[in-house]
N, C-alpha and C positions, 0 to 999 in steps of 0.2 A: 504494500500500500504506500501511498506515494504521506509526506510528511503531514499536510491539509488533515488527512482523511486521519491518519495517526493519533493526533491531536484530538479533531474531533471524536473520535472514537473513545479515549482516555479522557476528554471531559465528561461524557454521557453517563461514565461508572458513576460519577458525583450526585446523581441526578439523584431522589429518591420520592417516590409515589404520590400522587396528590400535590406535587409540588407546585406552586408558582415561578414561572424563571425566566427571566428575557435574557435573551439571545441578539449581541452586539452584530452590526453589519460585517459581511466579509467571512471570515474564518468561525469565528463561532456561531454564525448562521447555521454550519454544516452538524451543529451537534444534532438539531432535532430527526436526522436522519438516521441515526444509532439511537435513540431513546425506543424503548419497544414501547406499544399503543397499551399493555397492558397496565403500566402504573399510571397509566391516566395522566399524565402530567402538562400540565395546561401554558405554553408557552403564550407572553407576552410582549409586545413590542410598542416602542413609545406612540406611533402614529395613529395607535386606537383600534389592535387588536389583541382581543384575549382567547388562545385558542389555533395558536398556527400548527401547520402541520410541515410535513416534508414537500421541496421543492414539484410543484408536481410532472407527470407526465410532458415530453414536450408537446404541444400543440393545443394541452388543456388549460392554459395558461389565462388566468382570471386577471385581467386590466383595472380589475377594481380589488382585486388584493394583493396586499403587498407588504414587505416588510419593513420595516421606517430607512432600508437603505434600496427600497424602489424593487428590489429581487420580488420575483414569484413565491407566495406561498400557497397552500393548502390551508382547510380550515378543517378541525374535527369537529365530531358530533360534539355540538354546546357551546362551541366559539360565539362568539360576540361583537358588535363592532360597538365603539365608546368614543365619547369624544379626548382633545388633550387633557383636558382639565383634569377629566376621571383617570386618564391615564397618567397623568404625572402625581393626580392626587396618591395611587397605589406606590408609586415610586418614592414620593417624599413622606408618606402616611410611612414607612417601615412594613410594607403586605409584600411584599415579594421575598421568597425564600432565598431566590441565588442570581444573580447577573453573571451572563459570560462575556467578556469585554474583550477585543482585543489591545494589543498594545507597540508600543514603540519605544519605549524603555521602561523597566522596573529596576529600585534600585536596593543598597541594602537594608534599605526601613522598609520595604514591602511596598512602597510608594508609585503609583502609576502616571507614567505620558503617555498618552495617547490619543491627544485631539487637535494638535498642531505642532506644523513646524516652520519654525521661526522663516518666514520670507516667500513663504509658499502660501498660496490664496487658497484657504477652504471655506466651503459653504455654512458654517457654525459648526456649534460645539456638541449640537443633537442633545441627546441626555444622558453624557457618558458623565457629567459632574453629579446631577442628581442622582444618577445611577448608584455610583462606588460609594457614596453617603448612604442612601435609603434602603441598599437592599441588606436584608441580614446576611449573605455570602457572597462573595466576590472573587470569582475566578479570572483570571487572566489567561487565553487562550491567543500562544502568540509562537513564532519560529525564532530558534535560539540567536539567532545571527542575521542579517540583513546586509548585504553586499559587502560580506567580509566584517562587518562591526558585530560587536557582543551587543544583546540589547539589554542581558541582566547589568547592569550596572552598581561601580559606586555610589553614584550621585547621580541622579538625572538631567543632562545639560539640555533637554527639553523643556518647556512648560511643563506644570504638573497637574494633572488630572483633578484630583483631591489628596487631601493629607491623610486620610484614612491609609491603614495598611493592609492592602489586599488579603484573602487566606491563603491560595493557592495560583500557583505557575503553573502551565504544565506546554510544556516547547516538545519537539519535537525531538529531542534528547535526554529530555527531564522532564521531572515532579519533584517542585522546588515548594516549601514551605514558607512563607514568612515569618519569623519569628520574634521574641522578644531580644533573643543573641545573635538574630541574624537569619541570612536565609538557608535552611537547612536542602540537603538534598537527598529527597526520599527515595524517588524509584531512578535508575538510568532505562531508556528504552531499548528493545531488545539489537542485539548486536553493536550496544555503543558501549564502551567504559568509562570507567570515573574520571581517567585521566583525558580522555577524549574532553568530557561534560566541561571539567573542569578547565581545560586550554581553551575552547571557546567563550568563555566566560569573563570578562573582568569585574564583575562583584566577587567579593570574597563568601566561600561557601564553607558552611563547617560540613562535615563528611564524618558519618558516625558507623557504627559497623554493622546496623539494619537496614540497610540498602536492600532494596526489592527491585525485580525486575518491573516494568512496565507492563499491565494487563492491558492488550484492548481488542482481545474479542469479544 
């Protein structure tokens, strides 16, 4: 499987029944495609849907649904359409169990960039700030490296998302913890080692001797 799908695949473990969870544009889009239909798990997205499902069939593609980053969704039995209001009210009320976000740097306080970069014109900031504030879990769903740079970082020389410290990384080499001492590194994924994980990286990682491999089937 190619790293995208990795990723997503390894985020979907996270996921757990009856959940509430929005799913950031781009790469963790792809998680609701590995969630099975049986834990019912109701994905939401800022633009005013409660209820998406998997990208669907090509050709079946619904012009009036969509995911707050424009992509085709699906909708399951019970979906809902809602206005912003309702929808950021769930975001900033603390009702969403988990946000998958991607990112552009995290560094060693657990801290997220990833909604601009300095000199480059983006169409706003969406609701990745309300986001990493309001929801009670926040995953970072992102690839270790981006044209050669580490994106775990010391320090973020990007803008910062929010000061909140995300709970989990999970890159396409790792499953990285944020911690009180730092960011821990739980699983490496399969056919990568530590010392691999650890050369592309410049945040410092403590490495303990529970290291797991990465599950994502």
């Amino acid at each position: 499987m190619d790293a995208k799908e990795l990723i997503a695949r390894r985020v979907a473990r996270e996921i757990g029944p009856g959940m509430l969870v929005n799913l950031g544009i781009g790469l963790p889009s792809l998680v609701a495609n590995y969630v099975p239909a049986s834990l019912a798990v109701f994905f939401q997205a800022e633009n005013g849907v409660i209820g998406l499902g998997a990208r669907p069939p090509e050709g079946m593609e619904d012009p009036h649904l969509t995911d707050a980053g424009g992509g085709f969704v699906s909708a399951v039995p019970g979906a809902a359409s809602i206005d912003s209001a309702m929808s950021f009210g769930l975001i900033r009320g603390g009702h969403l169990d988990m946000t998958v976000l991607g990112g552009l740097q995290v560094d060693e306080q657990g801290q997220l960039a990833n909604w601009k970069v300095p000199g480059m014109m983006v169409p706003g900031m969406g609701g990745a700030m309300d986001l990493v504030i309001g929801a009670a879990r926040v995953i970072v769903a992102m690839q270790h490296s981006a044209r050669g740079e580490a994106k775990l970082v010391r320090e973020c020389t990007l803008p910062l998302t929010a000061r909140r410290r995300v709970n989990l990384v999970v890159t396409d080499l790792a499953v990285i913890e944020p911690t009180d001492a730092g960011l821990v590194l739980r699983e490496h994924a399969p056919g990568v080692s530590v010392a691999e994980i650890v050369a592309a990286t410049d945040a410092r990682l403590i490495i303990g001797d529970d290291i797991q491999e990465m599950i994502v089937a």
